[in-house]
C-alpha atoms as one frame of an Amber mdcrd trajectory, in Angstrom:
protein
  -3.826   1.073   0.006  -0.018   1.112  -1.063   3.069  -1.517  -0.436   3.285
  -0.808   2.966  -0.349  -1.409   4.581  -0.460  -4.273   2.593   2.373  -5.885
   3.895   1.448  -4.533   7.114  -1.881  -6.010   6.921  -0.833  -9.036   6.362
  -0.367  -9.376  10.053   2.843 -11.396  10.408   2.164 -13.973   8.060   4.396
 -14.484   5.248   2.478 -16.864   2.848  -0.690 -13.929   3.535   2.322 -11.516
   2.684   3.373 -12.635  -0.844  -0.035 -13.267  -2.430  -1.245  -9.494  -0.603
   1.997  -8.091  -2.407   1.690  -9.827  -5.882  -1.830  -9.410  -6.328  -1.835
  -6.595  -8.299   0.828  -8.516 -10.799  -1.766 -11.951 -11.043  -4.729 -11.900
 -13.125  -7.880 -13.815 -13.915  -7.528 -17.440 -13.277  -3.562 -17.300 -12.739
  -4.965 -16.664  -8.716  -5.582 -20.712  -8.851  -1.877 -21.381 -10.074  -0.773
 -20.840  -6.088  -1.287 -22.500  -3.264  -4.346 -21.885  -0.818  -2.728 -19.190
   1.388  -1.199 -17.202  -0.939  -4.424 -17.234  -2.843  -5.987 -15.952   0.694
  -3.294 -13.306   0.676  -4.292 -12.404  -3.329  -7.822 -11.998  -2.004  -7.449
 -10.047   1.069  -5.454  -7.741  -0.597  -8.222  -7.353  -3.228 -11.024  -6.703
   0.385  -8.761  -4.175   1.445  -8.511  -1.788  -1.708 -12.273  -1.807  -1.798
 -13.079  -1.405   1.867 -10.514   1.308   1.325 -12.140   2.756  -1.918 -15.582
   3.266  -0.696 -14.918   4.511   3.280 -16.029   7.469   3.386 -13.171   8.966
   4.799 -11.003   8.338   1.572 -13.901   9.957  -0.525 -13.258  13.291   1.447
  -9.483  12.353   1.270  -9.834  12.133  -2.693 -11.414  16.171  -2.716  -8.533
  17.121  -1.270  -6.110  15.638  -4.906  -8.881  15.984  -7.330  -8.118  19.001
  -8.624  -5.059  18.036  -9.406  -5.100  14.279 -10.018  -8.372  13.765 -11.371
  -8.702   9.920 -12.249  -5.734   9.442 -10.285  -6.514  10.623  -6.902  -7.450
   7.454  -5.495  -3.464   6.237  -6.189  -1.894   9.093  -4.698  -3.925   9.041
  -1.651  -2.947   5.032  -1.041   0.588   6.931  -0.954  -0.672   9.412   1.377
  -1.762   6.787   3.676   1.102   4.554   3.715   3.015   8.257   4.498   0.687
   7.901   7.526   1.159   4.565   8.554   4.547   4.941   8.303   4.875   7.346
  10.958   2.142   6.340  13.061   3.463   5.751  16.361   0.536   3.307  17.552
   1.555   1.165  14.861   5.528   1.301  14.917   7.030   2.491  17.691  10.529
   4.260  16.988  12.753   2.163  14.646  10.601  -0.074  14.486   9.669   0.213
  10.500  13.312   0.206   9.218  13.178  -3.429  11.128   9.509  -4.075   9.717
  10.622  -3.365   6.216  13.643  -5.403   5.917  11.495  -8.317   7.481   9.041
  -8.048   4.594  11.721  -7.611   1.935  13.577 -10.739   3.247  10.167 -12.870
   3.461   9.515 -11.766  -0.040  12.647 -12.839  -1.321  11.826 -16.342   0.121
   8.939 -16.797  -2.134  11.030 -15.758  -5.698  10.521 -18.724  -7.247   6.602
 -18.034  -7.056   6.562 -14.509  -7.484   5.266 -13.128 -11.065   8.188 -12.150
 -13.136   7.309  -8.538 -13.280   6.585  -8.098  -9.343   9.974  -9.795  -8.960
  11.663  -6.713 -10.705   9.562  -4.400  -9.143  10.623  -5.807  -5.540  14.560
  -5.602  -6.598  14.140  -1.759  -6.933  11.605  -1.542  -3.760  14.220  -3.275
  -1.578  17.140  -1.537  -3.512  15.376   1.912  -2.674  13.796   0.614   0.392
  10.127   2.066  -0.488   8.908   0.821   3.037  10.723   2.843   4.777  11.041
   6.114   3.003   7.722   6.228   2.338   7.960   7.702   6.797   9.649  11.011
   4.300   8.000  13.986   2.649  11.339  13.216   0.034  10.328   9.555   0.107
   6.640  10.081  -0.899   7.769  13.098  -3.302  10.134  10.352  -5.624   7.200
   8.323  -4.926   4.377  10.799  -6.156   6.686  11.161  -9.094   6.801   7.627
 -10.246   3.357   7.229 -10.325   2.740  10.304 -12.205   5.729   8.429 -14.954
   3.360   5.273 -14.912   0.186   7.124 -15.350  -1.461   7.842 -18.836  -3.319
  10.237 -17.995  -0.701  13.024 -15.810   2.476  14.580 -16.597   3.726  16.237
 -13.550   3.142  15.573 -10.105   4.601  18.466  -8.403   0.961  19.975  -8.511
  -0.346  16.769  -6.541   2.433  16.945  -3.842   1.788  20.865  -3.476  -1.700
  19.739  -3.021  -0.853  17.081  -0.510   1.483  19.630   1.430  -1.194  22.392
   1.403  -3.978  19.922   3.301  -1.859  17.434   5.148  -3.628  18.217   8.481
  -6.595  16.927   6.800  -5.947  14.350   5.287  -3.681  12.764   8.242  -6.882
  13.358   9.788  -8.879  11.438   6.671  -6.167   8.877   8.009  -6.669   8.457
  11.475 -10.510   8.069  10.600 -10.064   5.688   8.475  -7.142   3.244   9.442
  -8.486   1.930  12.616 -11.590   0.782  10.400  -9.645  -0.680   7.954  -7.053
  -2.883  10.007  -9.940  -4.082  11.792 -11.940  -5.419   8.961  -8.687  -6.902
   7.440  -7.645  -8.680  11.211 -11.472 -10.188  11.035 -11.560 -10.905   6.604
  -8.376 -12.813   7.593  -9.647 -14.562  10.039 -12.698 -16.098   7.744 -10.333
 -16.639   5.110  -8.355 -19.077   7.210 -11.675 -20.435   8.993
């Protein structure tokens, strides 16, 4: 999953929130340099991209990119499904992200004297561009498609991808609504052992 259903799976909490959103930024043993619930947030976050991974609705998600993506599909369908979140109406009902995002950008910027230099940057230009949000756009997850075609090795141009995602968004907003249901309720209950 993308930025958004992590912070959105992090179900109100804003210690869960920072470790979910920095996890990608802390390696190996630097996990044990914060304290427990952050740590709890580091490893839910790391439960929720493998649940996500091997559901089998994001393995039929993934045909849908491959072709275009290859190694890469995986990423841009976490994008996809944040684009889904985002304007899922059983989750945020209307206006209700623009208020959700600013909450999480504000929490974050609680916790920046324990955030890892690099994900402190990164969260300047996510608030500054206000990612959360815009990711509700088909411009929003465009500029976002293209970014992580920039950071990848292996891909030059995304417009391919986005065509791609255009082309079969019925089903995979469908790949979606299979799968996200699943997903926030193994997170709700992974949570809840984590703090038992």
């Amino acid at each position: 999953m993308n930025y958004l259903a992590h912070a959105y799976l992090s179900f109100s909490d804003p210690d869960i929130l920072a470790g979910n959103m920095i996890s990608d930024f802390v390696k190996g043993k630097k996990k044990f340099d914060y304290p427990l619930k952050i740590r709890n947030g580091i490893s839910l976050h790391r439960m929720i991209d493998e649940y996500t991974d091997y559901h089998p609705a994001t393995k039929e998600a993934k045909q849908f990119l491959k072709s275009t993506s290859g190694l890469y599909a995986g990423s841009f369908i976490d994008i996809v499904y944040d684009h889904f979140l985002a304007n899922d109406t059983h989750e945020f009902e209307e206006g209700a992200l623009a208020v959700f995002a600013e909450k999480t950008y504000n929490q974050l910027d609680a916790y920046k004297n324990l955030l890892p230099e690099k994900f402190e940057k990164f969260l300047f230009y996510m608030h500054q561009q206000n990612w959360l949000f815009h990711y509700s756009s088909l411009e929003g997850i465009h500029h976002s498609f293209q970014g992580l075609a920039h950071r990848a090795k292996y891909i030059e141009d995304a417009e391919p991808v986005y065509q791609a995602f255009l082309n079969h968004y019925d089903a995979l907003k469908n790949c979606y609504e299979l799968f996200f249901p699943n997903l926030k309720a193994y997170a709700y209950n992974e949570l809840l052992y984590l703090h038992s």
